[in-house]
N, C-alpha and C positions, 0 to 999 in steps of 0.2 A: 504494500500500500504506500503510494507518497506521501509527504507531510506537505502542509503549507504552514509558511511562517512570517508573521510580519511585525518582526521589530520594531519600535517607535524610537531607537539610540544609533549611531554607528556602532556603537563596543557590540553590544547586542548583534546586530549584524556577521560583525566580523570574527564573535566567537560564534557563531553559527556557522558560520564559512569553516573556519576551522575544524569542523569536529566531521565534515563530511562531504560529500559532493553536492551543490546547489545550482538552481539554474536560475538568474537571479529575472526578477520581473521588475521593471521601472514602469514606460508608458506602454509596453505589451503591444507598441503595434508590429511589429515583429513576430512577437512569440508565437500567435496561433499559427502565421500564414508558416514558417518554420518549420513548425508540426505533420504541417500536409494529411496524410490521413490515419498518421500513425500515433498512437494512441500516446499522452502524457507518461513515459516513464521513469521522470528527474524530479528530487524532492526542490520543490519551489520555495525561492524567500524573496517577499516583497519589499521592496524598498522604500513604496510610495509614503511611509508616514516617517520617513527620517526628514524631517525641516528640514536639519543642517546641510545636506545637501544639494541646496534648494536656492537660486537666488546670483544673482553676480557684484562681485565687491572689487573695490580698487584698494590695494595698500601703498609701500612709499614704493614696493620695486615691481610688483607685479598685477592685470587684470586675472581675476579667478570667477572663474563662471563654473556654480557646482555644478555636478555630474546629473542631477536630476531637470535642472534649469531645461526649461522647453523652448522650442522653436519659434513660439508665437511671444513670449520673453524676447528672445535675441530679438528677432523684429522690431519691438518695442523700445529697448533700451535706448538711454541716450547716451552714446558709447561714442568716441573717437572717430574723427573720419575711415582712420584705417581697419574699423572694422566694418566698414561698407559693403565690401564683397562677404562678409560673414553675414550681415542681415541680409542682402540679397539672396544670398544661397537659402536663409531661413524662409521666408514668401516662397520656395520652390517647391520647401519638401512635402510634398502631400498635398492634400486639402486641407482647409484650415481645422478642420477637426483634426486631423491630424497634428498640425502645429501644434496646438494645443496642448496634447498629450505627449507626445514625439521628444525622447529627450535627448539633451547634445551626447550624451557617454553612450546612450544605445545606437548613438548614428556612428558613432567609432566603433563599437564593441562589436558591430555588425559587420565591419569592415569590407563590407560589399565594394568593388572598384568603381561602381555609379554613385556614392554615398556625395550626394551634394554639399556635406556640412567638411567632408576632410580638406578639399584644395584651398577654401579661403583661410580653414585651422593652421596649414600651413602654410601662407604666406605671412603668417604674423607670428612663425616660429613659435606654435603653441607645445608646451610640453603639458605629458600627461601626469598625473597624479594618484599614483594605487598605494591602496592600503590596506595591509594585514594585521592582524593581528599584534605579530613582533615585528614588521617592518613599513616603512614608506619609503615608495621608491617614487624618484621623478624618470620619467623617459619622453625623450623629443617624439614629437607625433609620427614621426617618419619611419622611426625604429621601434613604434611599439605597434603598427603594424606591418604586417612582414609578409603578409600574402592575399590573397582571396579568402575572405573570411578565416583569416588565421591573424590570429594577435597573441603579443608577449604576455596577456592576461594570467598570469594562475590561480589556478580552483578556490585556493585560498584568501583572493584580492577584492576588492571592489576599487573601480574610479569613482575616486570624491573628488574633484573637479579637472579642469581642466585651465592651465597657468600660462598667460604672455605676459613676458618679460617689457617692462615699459618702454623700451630701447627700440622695440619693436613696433611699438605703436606708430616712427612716425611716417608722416604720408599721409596717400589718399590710397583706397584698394577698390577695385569693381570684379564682378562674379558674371562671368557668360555662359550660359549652356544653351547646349544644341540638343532639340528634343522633335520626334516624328510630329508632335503638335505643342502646343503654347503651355498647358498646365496638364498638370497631373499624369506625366510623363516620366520614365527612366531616362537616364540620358545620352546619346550617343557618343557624346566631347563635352568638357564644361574648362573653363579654365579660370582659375584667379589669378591676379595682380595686385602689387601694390607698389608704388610709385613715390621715388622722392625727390622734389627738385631743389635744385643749389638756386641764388641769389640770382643765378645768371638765365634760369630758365631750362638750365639742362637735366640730366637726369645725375642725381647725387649716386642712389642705389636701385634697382627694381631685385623684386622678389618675385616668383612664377610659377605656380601649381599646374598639372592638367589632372582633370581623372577619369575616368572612362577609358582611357590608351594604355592602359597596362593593367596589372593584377595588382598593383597600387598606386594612387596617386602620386605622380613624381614633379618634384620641382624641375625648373629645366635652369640649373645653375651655369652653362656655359653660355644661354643667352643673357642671363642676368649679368654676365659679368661681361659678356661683351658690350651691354648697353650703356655702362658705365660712363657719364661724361658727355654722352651723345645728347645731341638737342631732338624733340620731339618728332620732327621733320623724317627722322632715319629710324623709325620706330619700324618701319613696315618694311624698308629694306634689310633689315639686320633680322627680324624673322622669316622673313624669304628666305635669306642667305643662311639661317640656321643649322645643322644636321637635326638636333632632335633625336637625337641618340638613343635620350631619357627613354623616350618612349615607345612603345611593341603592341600595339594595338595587334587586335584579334577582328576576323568577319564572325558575325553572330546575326541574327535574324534584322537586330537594327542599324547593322551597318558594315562594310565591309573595311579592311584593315589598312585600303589605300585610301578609301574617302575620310575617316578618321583621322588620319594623318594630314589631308587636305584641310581639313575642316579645323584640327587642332590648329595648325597656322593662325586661320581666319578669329579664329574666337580668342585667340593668343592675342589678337593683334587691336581687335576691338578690345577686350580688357586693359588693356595697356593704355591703349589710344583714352579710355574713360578713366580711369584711373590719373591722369595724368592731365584730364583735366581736357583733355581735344575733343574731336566728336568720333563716335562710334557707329555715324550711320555710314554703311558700307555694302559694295554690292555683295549678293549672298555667296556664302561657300559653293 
């Protein structure tokens, strides 16, 4: 028989983790579809009445957005320009009942390569935040997932939030996806940006997410660092010229692994171009 358990403390929680295999439930929109037609066999611990984490707080060195905080939240907030492409990607996921419940650590833990909330996490170097029992560990977003639904999670942990480092914050960031239709779509390509200009009008640094083009979302740090310096004008020419190494797109029913790759450019370049403050209206991929 499974148990169901639903703590109202972290400790409580986490000595629950401890003592045995759980399968944790936050907003659940996941867990059923997960299931498919196979019958519930993992004892469940709910998380829904832990407040603490629950909510996003600024300290002197970092933003923390706990692990339970929902999508229709991020949208909400009034957060730093540089998390723009984070509130954007949040208006994507779902319907808004969805938002609602949808929460930021099950859109990681899920680690699906379509997950719209991980490329704009990573353009603002978000690190994760797990805790056991006897241990809290931090891990950058990039290394704590590590495949197609595979993360450095263990059995023993939950994410209590999710941390950017203030250093990070500055700029502006914009969120693009490419989807068969407008809303309530998977996503073929999505990319984020975030953009920072010098006095001069040029680009200080960019940071650069895709996801949909690999079995993880991958920065594309050799165009970030070729853009360095460059004024907005050469934005389009320096991802033309790109290779895009980063990324191994696959054909799948919603797209084949050349037009991904086409397509990544195009939404690469809009994100940037918005980010940075240009326009975004461009002929289509």
């Amino acid at each position: 028989m499974t148990r169901y358990a639903k703590p109202k403390t972290l400790d409580e929680a986490l000595a629950l983790l401890s003592e045995g295999s759980w399968r944790v439930l936050a907003g659940a929109t996941d867990f059923y579809p997960a299931l498919g037609s196979r019958p519930l066999q993992h004892d469940v611990i709910d998380i829904n009445g832990i407040g603490a984490l629950r909510g996003i707080a600024e300290n002197g060195s970092h933003f923390v957005i706990g692990a339970r905080t929902n999508w229709a939240e991020i949208g909400k907030a009034p957060l730093p320009p540089a998390f723009e492409a984070l509130k954007q990607a949040a208006r994507e996921i779902g319907s808004i009942q969805i938002q609602n419940v949808a929460s930021v650590a099950g859109n990681i833990c899920n680690a699906s390569p379509a997950a719209d909330g991980v490329p704009p996490l990573m353009v603002l170097d978000a690190e994760v935040e797990l805790q056991s029992r006897h241990e809290l560990r931090i891990l950058p977003l990039g290394e704590f997932i590590v495949g197609n639904r595979q993360t450095r999670l263990r059995a023993d942990e939950l994410i209590t939030a999710l941390r950017i480092r203030k250093p990070s914050v500055a700029g502006r960031s914009a969120f693009v996806k490419l989807g068969a239709r407008r809303y309530l779509v998977i996503s073929i390509a999505m990319a984020a940006a975030r953009v920072v200009l010098d006095g001069q009008g040029r680009i200080a640094s960019a940071a650069i997410s895709v996801g949909s083009c690999s079995a993880v979302a991958q920065r594309l740090r050799t165009l970030e660092a070729s853009l360095a310096g460059q004024r907005l004008e050469a934005i389009e020419a320096a991802v033309l010229a790109a290779e895009l190494d980063e990324l191994s797109p696959i054909d799948d029913v919603r797209g084949s692994a050349g037009y991904r790759r086409r397509a990544a450019r195009e939404i690469v370049t809009r994100a940037l171009l918005q980010a940075a403050g240009g326009s975004q209206k461009r002929a289509a991929a």
